[in-house]
C-alpha positions in Angstrom: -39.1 -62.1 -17.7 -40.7 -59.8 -15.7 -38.6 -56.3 -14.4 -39.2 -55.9 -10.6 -39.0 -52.1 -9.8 -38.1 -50.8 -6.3 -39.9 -47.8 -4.9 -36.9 -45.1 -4.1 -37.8 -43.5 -0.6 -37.2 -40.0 -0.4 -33.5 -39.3 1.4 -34.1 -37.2 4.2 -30.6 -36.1 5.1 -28.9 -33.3 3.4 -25.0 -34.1 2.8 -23.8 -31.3 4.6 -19.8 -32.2 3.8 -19.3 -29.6 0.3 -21.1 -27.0 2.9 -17.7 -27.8 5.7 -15.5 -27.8 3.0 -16.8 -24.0 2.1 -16.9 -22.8 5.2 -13.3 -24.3 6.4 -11.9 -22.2 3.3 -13.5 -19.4 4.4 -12.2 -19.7 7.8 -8.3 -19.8 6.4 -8.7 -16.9 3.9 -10.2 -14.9 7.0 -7.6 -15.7 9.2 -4.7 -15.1 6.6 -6.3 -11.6 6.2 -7.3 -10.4 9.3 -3.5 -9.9 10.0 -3.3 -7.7 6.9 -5.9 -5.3 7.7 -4.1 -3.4 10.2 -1.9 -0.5 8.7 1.1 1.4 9.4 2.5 1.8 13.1 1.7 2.3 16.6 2.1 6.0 16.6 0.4 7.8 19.8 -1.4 10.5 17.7 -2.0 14.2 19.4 -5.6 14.8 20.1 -7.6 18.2 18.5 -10.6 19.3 18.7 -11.5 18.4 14.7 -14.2 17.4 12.4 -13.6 14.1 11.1 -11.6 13.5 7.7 -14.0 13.2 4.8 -12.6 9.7 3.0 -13.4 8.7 -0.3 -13.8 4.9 0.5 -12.6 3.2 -3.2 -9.7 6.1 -2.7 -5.9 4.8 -2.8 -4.7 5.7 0.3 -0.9 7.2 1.1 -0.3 7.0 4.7 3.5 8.9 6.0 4.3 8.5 9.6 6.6 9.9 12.2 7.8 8.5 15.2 8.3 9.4 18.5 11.6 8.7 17.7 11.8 11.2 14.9 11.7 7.9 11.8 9.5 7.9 8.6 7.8 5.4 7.3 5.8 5.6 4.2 2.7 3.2 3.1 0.7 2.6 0.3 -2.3 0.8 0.5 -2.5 -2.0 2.9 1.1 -3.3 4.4 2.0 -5.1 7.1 4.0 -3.6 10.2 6.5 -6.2 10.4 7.9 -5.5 6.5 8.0 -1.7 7.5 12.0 -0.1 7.3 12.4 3.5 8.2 12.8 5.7 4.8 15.0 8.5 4.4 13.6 11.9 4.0 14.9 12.1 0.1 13.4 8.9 -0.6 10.3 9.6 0.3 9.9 12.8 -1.5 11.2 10.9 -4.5 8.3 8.1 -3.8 5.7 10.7 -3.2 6.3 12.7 -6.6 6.4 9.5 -8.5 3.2 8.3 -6.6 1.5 11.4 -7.2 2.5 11.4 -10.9 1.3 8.4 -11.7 -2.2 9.4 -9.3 -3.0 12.4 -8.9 -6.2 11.7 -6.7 -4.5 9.5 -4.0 -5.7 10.8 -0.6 -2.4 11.2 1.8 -2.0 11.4 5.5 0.4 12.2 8.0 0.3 10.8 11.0 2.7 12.4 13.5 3.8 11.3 17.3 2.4 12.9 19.8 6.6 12.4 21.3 7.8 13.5 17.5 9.8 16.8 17.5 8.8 19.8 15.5 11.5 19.9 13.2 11.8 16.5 11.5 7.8 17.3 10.9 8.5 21.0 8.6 11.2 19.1 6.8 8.1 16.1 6.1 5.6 19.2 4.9 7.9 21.1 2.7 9.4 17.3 0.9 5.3 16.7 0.2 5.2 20.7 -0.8 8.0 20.1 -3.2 6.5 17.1 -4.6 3.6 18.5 -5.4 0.9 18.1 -2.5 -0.8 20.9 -1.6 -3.1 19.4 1.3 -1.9 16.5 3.0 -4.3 15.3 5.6 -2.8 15.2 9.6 -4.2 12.6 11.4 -5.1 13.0 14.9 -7.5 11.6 17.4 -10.4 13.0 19.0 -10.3 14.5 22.5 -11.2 12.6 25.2 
C-alpha cells in the first residue's frame, strides 16, 4: 500500500483575530484611564511672571487646593475629582505631617484661586510650616 502525500501550499493570509483581540484591550484600559489622569480641581490659578517649577518626574506628588470659595482639598498622587470632599484645616495639617513623615522627598503644591481670600491662604502656609514644610511650591499660570 502505497502513502499518497499532498503538497501543502503556502497560506497566504495572516489570522489577524489574536491582533483585534490586543488592540480592543488596549482600547478599554485606555479609556478607563484617561478619566484618571486628570487631577485635583478647576481652580482659576493667578497668573505671575515665573520660571517654570523644576519637577522631578518619578517624584510623589502632594497637591493642596483652595477654592474660590475659600475650601481645601488635599491630593495625593492621581485622584479623581468626583471622590474629592473638602478637608478641614486640622486635618490636613495632620495628613501632611504624617505624609511628610513617612516621605520626606514628596514634592507639594498649592494651588490657590485666583477668587480665594488672603486669609484662609496664611492659615494653609503656617499648617504646612507647622508640619514641617519649609518650601511648598504655589502654582500659578503664566501671563498671557
Amino acid at each position: 500500500m502505497e502513502i499518497v502525500r499532498k503538497k501543502r501550499k503556502p497560506v497566504a493570509e495572516i489570522n489577524v483575530v489574536p491582533y483585534i483581540d490586543v488592540m480592543l484591550v488596549l482600547l478599554i484600559v485606555f479609556m478607563v484611564t484617561a478619566p484618571l489622569l486628570t487631577q485635583g480641581l478647576r481652580v482659576d490659578l493667578p497668573q505671575a511672571s515665573s520660571e517654570p517649577l523644576e519637577m522631578d518626574e518619578n517624584a510623589e506628588t502632594l497637591v493642596i487646593e483652595i477654592t474660590a470659595d475659600n475650601e481645601y482639598f488635599i491630593s495625593l498622587g492621581v485622584t479623581s475629582q468626583e471622590e474629592q470632599t473638602p478637608v478641614a484645616l486640622e486635618l490636613i495639617g495632620q495628613q501632611v505631617t504624617s505624609i511628610v513623615s513617612a516621605n520626606p522627598t514628596i514634592q507639594i503644591f498649592v494651588e490657590g484661586d485666583a477668587n480665594a481670600s488672603y486669609g484662609p491662604f496664611i492659615s494653609l502656609m503656617e499648617a504646612l510650616r507647622v508640619a514641617g514644610v519649609n518650601s511648598p511650591n504655589l502654582v500659578t499660570k503664566p501671563l498671557e
